[in-house]
VOTOR-767596 format. One line per 8 residues: for each residue x, y negated, z negated of N, C-alpha, C. Coordinates in steps of 0.05 Angstrom, whole numbers. Last residue first. Layout:
N
X/Y/Z/X/Y/Z/X/Y/Z ~ ...
// end
This chain:
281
348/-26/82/333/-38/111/335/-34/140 ~ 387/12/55/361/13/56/330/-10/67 ~ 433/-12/80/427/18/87/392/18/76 ~ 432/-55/60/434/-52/91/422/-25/93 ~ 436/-54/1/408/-64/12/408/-68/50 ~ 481/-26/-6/454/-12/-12/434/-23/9 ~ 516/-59/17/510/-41/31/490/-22/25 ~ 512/-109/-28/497/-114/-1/503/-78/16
527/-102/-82/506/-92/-71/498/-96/-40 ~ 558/-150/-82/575/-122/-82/548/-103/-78 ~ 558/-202/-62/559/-185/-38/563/-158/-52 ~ 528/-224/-116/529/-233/-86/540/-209/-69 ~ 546/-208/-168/564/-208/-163/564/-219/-125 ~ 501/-179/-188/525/-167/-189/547/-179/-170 ~ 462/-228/-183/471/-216/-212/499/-194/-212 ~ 456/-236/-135/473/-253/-154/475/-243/-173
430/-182/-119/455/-189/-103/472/-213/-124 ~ 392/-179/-149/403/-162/-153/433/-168/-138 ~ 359/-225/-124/364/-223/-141/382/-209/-157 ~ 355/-200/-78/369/-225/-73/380/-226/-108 ~ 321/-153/-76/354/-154/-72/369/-175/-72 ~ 279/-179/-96/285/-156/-119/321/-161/-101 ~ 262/-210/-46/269/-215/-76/281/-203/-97 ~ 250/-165/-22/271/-185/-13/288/-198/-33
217/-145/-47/235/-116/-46/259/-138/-35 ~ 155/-160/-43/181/-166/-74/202/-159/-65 ~ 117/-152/-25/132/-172/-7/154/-178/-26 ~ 83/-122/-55/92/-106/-38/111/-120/-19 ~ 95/-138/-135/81/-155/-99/100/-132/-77 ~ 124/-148/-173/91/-138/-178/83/-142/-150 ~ 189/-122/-195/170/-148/-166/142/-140/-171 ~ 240/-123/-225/227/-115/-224/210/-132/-203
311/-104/-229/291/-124/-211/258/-106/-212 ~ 371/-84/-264/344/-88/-257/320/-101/-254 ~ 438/-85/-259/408/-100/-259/388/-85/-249 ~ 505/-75/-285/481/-64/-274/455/-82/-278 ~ 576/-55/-304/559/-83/-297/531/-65/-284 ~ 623/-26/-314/601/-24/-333/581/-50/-338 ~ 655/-2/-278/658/-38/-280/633/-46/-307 ~ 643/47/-276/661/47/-285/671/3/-294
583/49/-257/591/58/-286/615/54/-299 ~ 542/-2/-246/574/3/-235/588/21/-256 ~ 479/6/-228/491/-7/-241/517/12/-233 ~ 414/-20/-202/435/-12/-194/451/-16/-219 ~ 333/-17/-181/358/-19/-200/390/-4/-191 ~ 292/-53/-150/316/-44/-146/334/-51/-176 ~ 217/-52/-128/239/-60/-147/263/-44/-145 ~ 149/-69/-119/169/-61/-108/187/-68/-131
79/-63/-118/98/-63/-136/127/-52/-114 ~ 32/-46/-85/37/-69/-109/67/-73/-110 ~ 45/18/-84/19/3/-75/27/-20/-102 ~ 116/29/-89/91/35/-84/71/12/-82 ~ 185/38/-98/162/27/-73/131/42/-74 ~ 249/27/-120/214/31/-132/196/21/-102 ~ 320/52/-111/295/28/-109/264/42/-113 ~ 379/64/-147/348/70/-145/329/61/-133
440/80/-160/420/61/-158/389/79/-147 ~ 507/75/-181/482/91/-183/456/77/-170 ~ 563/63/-140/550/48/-157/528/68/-156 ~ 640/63/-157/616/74/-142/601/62/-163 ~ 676/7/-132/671/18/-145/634/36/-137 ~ 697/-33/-86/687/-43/-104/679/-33/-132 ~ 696/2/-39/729/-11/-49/704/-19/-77 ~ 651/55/-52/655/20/-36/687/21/-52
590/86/-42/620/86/-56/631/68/-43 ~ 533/103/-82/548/81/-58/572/86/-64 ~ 480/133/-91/502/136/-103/510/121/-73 ~ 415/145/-114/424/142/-108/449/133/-117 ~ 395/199/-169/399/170/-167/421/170/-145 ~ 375/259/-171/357/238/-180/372/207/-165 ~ 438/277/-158/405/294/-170/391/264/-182 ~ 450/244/-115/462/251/-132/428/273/-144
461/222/-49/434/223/-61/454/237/-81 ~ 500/172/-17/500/203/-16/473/198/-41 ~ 545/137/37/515/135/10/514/165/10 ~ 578/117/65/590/114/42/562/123/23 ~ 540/127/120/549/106/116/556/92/81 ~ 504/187/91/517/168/108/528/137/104 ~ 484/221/54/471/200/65/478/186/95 ~ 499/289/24/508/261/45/486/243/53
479/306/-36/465/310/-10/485/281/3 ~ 507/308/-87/500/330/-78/484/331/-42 ~ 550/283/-124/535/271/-103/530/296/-85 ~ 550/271/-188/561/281/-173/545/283/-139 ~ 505/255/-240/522/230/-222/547/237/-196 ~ 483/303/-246/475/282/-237/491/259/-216 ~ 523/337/-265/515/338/-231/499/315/-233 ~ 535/299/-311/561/299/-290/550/308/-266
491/309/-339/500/292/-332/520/281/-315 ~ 494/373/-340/472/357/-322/490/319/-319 ~ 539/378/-381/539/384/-348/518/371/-332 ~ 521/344/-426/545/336/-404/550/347/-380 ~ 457/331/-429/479/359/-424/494/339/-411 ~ 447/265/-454/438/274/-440/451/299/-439 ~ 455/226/-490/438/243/-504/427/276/-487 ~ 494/193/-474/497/199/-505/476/228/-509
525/185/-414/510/198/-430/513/192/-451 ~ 532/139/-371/556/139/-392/534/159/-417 ~ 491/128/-330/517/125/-321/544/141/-345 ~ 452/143/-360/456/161/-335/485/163/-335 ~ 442/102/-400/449/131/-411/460/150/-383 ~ 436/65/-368/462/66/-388/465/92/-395 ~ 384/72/-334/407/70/-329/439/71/-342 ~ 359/68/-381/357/97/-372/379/89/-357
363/22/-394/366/35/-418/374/59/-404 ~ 335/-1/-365/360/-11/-365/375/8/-379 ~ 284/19/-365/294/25/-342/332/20/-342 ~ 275/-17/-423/274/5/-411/284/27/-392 ~ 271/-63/-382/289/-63/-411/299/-29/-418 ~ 236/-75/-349/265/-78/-342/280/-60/-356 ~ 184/-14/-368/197/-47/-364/224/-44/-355 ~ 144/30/-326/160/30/-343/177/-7/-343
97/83/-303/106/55/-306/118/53/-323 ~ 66/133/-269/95/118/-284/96/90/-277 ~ 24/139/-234/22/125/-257/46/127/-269 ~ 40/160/-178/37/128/-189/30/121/-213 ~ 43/208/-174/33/193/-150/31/172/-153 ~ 36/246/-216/73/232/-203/68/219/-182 ~ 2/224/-268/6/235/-246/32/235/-235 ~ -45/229/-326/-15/220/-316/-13/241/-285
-98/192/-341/-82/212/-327/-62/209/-322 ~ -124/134/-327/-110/147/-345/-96/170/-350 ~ -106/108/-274/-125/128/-284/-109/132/-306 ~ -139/26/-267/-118/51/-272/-130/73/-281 ~ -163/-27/-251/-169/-8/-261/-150/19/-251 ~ -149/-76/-231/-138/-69/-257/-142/-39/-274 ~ -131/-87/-158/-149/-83/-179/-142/-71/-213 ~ -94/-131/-141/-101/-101/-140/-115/-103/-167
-92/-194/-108/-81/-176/-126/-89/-141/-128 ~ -68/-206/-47/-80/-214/-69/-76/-186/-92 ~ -46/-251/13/-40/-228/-11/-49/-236/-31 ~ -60/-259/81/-61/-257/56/-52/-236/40 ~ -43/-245/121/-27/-261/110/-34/-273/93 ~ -66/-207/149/-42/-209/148/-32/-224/134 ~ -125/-220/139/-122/-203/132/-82/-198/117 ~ -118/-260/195/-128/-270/162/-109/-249/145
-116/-213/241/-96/-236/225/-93/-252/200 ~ -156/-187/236/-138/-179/222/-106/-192/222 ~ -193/-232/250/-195/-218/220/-176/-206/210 ~ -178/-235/303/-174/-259/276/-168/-252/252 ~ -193/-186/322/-165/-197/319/-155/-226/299 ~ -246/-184/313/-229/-163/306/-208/-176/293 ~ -254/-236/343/-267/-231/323/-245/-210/304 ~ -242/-212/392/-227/-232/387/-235/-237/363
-281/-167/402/-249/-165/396/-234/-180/385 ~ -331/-195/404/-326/-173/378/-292/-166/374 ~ -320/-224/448/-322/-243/430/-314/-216/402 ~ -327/-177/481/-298/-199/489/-298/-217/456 ~ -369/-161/477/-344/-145/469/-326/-161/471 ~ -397/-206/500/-403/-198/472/-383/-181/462 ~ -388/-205/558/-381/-228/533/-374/-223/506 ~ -406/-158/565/-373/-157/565/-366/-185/549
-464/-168/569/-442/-139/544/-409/-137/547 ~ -472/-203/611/-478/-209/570/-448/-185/557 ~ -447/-164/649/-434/-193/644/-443/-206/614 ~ -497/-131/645/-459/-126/641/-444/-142/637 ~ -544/-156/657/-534/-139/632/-507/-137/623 ~ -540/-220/690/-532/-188/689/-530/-179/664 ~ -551/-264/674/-568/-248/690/-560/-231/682 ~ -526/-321/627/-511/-290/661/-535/-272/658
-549/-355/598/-551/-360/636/-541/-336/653 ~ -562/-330/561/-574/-331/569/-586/-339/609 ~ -500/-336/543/-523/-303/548/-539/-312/566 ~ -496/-392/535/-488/-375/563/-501/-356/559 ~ -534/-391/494/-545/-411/523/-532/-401/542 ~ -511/-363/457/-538/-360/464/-544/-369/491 ~ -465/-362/431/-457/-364/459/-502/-357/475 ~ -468/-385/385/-456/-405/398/-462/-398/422
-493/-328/362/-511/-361/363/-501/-392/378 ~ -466/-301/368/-490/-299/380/-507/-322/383 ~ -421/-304/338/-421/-317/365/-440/-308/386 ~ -450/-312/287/-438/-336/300/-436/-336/317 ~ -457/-252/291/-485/-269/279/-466/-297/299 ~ -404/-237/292/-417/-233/313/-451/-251/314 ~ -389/-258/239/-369/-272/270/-389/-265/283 ~ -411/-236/197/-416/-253/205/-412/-267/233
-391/-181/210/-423/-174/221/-429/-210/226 ~ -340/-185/197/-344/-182/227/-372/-184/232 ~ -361/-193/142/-342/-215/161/-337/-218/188 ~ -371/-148/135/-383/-162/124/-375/-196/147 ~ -325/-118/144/-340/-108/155/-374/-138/155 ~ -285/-139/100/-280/-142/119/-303/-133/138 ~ -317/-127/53/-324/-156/58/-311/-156/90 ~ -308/-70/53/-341/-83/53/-340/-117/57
-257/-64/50/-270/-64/71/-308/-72/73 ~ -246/-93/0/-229/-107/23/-253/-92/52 ~ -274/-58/-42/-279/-73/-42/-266/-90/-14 ~ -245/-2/-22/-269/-11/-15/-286/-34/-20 ~ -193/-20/-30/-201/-6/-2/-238/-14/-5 ~ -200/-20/-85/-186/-48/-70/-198/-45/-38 ~ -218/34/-108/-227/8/-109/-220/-16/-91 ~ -159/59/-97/-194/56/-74/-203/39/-75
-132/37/-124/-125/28/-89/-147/36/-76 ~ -142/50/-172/-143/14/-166/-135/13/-133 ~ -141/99/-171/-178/92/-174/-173/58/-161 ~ -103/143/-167/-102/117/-159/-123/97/-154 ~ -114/196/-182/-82/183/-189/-84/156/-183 ~ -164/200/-176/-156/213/-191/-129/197/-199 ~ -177/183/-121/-190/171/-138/-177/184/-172 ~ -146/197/-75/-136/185/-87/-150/176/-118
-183/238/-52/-169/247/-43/-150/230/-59 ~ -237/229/-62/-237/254/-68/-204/262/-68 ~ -235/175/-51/-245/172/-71/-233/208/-79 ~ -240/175/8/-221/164/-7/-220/173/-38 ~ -290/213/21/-266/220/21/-232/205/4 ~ -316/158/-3/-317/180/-13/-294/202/-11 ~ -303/117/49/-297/121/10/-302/137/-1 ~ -326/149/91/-304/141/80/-284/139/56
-380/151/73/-372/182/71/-329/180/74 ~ -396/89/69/-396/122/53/-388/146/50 ~ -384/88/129/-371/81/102/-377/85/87 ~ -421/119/151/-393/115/160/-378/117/134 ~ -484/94/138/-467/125/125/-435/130/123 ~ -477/41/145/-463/46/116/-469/78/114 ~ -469/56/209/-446/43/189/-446/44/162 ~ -522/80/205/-491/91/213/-471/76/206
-551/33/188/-551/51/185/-529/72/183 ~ -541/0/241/-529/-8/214/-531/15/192 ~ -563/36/272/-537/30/277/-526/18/256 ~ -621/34/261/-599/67/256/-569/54/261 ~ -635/-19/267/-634/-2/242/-616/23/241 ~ -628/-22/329/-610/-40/304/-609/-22/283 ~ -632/40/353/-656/8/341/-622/2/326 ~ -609/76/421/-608/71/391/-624/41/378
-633/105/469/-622/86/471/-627/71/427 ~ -635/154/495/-623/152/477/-608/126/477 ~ -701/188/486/-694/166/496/-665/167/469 ~ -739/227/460/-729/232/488/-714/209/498 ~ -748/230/403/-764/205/424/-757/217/451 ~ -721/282/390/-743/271/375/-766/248/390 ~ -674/289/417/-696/312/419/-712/302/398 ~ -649/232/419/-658/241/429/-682/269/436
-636/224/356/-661/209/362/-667/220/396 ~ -608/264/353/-624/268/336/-650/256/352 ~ -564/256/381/-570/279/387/-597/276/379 ~ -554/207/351/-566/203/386/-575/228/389 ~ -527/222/313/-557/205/307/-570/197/331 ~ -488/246/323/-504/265/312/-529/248/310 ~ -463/198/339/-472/218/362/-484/240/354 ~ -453/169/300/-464/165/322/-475/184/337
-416/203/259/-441/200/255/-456/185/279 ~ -375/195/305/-387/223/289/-415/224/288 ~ -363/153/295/-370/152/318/-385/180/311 ~ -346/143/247/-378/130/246/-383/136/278 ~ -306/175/232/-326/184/225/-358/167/233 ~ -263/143/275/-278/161/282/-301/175/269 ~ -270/93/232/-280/86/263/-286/123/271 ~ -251/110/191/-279/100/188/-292/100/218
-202/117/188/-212/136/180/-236/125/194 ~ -188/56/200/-164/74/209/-197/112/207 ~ -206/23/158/-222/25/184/-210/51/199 ~ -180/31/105/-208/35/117/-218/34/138 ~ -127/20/124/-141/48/115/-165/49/108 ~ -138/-30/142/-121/-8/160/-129/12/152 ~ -146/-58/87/-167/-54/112/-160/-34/136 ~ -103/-40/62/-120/-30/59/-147/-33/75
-58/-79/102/-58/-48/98/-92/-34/83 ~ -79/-121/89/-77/-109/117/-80/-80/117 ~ -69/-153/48/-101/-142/51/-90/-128/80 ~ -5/-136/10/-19/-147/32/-48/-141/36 ~ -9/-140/-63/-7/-134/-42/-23/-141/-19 ~ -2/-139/-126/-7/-155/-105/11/-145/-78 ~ -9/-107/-196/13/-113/-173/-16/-129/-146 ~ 7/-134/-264/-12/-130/-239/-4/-134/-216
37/-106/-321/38/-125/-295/16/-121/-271 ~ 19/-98/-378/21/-79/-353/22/-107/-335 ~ -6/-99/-436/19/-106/-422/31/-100/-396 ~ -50/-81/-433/-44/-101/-439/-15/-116/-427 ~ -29/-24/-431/-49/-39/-416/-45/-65/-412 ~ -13/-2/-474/10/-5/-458/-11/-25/-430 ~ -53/14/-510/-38/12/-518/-12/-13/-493 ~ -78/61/-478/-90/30/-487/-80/12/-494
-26/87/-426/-55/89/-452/-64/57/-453 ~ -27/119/-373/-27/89/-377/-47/89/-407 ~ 25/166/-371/3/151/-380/-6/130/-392 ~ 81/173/-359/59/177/-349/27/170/-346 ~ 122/115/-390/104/139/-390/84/143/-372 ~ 152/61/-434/150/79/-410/128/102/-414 ~ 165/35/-478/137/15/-453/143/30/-435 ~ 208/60/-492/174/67/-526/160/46/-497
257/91/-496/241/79/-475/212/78/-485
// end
């Protein structure tokens, strides 16, 4: 397995697939954290400006203010908590939420400026400030519709470090390899290799967990298998030890895992994988 390993060296870079994923989720995890730390920081900046002016009515400045402390101390925590095993999902997080935040500051600039003439006609304070929340929601909600349905890539920057949180990476070819040796050892203890492929935890519905590799049992023959799910990247390997048929699907995209089984479904054959891919939807 010489394109597998913990560590992403220099070497193996180059050749590395770039995964793509939804913008939803990482604006989710930036705002998800961000909203209660900036209310935080709110109210330590009212405590403040009140026993200082006596008035706690906040300037534009401290409020934008509080937003890039917010998000600062956001990404930071990000940063303390993934930046080690996964530098390309902060990065992504904080590049997605500075423009997403960026994009709400525009909407509200716009619908200050479309809705100027009504502001101007409702009298009431409350009736402006419910427009204005009415428009900041619907704003919200666009955004994180956009958000939905786009997909873009992830950033290139990897830790070099090896971790079990995501830097294994490994090719088809490879993975194909580790599957052959599982199913039919050359190199592996014949006892480990036998509890391996012996089915130590029930699953249900014909599926059981083996030490490491899922296990199906069907009129069709038992099958080993595995599926891949992280930030980017989805994929499904399976193979039939005794029909000595097996694929591996690789996907660089968090929307792959459909593809990975469709694909995996013609290659063995159309329906002989389909109770993997039930049980694991």
């Amino acid at each position: 397995m010489v394109s597998s390993g913990f560590v992403n060296s220099a070497g193996m870079m180059p050749r590395m697939a770039n995964g793509h994923m939804n913008y939803r989720t990482p604006v989710l995890a930036f705002a998800v954290p961000f909203v209660p730390v900036f209310i935080a920081c709110g109210l330590i900046g009212l405590l403040i400006l009140r026993f200082r002016s006596g008035v706690w009515r906040p300037t534009w400045k401290m409020v934008v203010g509080t937003c890039l402390l917010a998000g600062l101390l956001t990404l930071s925590g990000f940063w303390l908590l993934l930046g080690t095993e996964l530098p390309n999902l902060v990065l992504l997080i904080a590049i997605v939420g500075v423009v997403f935040a960026m994009a709400l500051a525009a909407m509200d600039l716009i619908g200050r400026l479309l809705l100027t003439r009504l502001l101007d006609a409702l009298q009431g304070g409350r009736a402006q400030g419910l427009l204005r929340i009415t428009w900041v929601g619907l704003s919200l909600f666009v955004l994180l519709w956009l958000a939905g349905i786009i997909t873009g890539p992830l950033p290139a920057a990897l830790s070099p470090q090896p971790s079990a949180v995501g830097s294994l990476r490994a090719s088809a070819t490879d993975l194909a390899t580790f599957l052959i040796e599982v199913a039919q050892p050359q190199h592996l203890n014949a006892e480990l290799g036998v509890q391996v492929r012996t089915p130590q935890v029930s699953a249900g519905r014909n599926m059981a967990w083996g030490l490491g590799p899922g296990m199906q049992h069907s009129e069709g023959g038992n099958a080993l298998w595995q599926n891949g799910q992280t930030f980017g990247f989805r994929s499904l390997m399976v193979i039939y030890p005794e029909q000595q048929i097996g694929v591996v699907v690789l996907t660089n995209s968090d929307q792959g895992f459909p593809l990975a089984c469709d694909v995996a479904q013609h290659a063995l054959g159309g329906s002989a994988i389909s109770a993997i891919v039930a049980w694991l939807e």
